[in-house]
N, C-alpha and C positions, 0 to 999 in steps of 0.2 A: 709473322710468317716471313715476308722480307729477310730480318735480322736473324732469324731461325736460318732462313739459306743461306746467307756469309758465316753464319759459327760451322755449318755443317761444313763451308768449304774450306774453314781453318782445319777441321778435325780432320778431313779427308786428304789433306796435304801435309797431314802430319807435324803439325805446326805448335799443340798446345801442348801437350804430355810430351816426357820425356824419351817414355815407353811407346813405342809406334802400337802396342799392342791395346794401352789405353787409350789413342787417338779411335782406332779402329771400334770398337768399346761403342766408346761416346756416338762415334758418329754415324754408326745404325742405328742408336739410341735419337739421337735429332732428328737426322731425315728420316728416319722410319716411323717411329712413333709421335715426332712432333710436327713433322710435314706430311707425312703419310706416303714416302717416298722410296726408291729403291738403293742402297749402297753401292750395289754391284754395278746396278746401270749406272751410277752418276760415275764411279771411279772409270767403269769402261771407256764411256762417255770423253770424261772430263782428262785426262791420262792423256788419250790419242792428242786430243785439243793441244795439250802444251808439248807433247812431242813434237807436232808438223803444224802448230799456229798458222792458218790460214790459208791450208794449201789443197787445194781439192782435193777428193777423193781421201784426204787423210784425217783434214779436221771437219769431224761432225756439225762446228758451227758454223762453216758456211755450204755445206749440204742445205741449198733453199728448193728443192726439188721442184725445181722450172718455176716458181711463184713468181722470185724475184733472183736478175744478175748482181754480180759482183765485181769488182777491180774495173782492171781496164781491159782484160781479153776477154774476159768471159763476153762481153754485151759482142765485139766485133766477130767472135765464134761462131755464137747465135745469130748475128747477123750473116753471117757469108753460110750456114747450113738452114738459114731463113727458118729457124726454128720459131716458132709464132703459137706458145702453150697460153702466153697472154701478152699484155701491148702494155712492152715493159717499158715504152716512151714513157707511160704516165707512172711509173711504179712508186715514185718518189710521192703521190697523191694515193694510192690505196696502200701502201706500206702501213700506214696508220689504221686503216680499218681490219689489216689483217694479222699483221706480225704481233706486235704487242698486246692485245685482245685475243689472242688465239691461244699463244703457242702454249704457256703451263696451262689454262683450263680444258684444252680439248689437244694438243699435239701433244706435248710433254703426258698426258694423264694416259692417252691412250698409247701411250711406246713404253710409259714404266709398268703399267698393269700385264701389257701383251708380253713384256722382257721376263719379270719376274716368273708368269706362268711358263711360257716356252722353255726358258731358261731355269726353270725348276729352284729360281731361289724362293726356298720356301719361310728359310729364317727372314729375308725382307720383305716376304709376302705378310707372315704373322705378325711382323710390325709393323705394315700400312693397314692392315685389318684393326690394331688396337687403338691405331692413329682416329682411322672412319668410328670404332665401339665407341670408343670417349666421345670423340664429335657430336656424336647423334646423341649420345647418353644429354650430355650436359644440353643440345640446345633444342629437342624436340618439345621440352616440358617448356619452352619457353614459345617459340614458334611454330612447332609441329613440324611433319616431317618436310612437307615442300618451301615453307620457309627456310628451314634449315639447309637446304638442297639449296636457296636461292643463295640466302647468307656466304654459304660457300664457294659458290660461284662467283658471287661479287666480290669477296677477298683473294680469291684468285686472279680474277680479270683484274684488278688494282697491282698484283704484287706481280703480275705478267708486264703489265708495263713499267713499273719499275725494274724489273729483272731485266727488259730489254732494254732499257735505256742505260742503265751501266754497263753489260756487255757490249751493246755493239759500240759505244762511243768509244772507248778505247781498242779497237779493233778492225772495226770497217772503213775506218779513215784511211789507214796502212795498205801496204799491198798487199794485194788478195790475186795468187793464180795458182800455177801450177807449179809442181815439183821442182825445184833449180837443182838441187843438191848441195847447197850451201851447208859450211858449216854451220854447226847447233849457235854459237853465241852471233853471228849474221842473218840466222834463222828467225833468232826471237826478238832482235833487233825491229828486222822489215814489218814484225805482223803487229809492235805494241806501239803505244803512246800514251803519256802521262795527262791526266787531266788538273786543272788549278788546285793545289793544296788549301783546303780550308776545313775547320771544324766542322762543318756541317758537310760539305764534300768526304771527309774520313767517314763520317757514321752512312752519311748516305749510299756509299759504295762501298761501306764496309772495307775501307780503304784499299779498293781495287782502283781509286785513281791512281796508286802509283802500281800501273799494270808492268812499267817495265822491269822493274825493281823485284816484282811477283813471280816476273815469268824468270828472270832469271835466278833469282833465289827463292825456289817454289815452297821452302820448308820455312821460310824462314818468319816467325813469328810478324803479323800484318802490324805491330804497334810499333815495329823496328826499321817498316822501310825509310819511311822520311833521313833515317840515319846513312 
């Protein structure tokens, strides 16, 4: 599942086929039927992300709605409007009980399922439904149904923390605020940073350690950054 979400984020960046139209193709085929996911949202989603890399109100991934601050203004913001949603002194100690264990088994499932409906994607809908048919097909003769419901929660909660741990490391180091209005190539500079090149770092992050290389060349095939 993991490796299923770095091909899906090749396909949706246009990055394996020639033909943009086969990328598109494949990559409802991945995240819909092999992640059980929505196209529409991850492109909405994931698009904004590398337009305004880390800048409130623009990138979704640092949207932590009151949980947890970011950068260096947000925490003094909240300090001087004594905003107190939670005692973000300690957040660097429940970050781990909440961020990584949460967000794709309960935050991510309930915003793709609610997107798809409200948003009427019905073609991404019918391919997260064939994604749950097979699932249950293949492992209820094995487990039954609330094993199966567990199974899948534990492989989610597992690939929730690997999802966050490649994301935010290349990202949350950097600056994180508000709008400057920097040009686009200073833009993506401020928000990336590269993580140690290694064999096992490539497949582990599906070589989004070389984030800066990514954000600036967003199409450009992941086996080509190191070059």
């Amino acid at each position: 599942q993991a490796q299923a979400g770095w091909l899906q984020h090749d396909f949706g960046h246009l990055s394996v086929f020639k033909k943009s139209s086969w990328n598109h193709i494949v990559h409802k085929f991945v995240i819909g039927h092999l992640k059980g996911a929505s196209a529409n949202w991850w492109n909405h989603r994931h698009f904004q992300h590398h337009a305004k890399p880390n800048i409130f109100q623009k990138d979704p991934d640092v949207n932590m709605l009151h949980i947890f601050v970011l950068g260096d203004t947000q925490p003094v913001e909240y300090g001087k409007k004594k905003l107190k949603y939670l005692p973000y002194n300690h957040q660097h100690e429940y970050f781990f009980l909440i961020f990584p264990p949460l967000l794709i088994p309960v935050y991510f499932q309930i915003q793709i399922i609610s997107t798809m409906i409200k948003r009427r994607f019905w073609a991404d809908l019918n391919q997260a439904i064939s994604y749950y048919l097979r699932y249950f097909i293949t492992y209820i003769p094995f487990y039954g149904l609330l094993g199966s419901l567990c199974l899948l929660t534990f492989v989610r909660f597992l690939e929730s923390h690997w999802f966050v741990w490649v994301t935010q490391m290349n990202h949350i180091p950097m600056e994180i605020d508000s709008e400057k209005h920097r040009d686009w190539l200073s833009s993506q500079m401020a928000a990336t940073c590269n993580i140690e090149q290694s064999f096992f770092n490539d497949w582990f992050t599906g070589h989004l350690n070389f984030q800066i290389e990514h954000h600036l060349f967003p199409t450009m095939p992941r086996h080509n950054f190191w070059k």
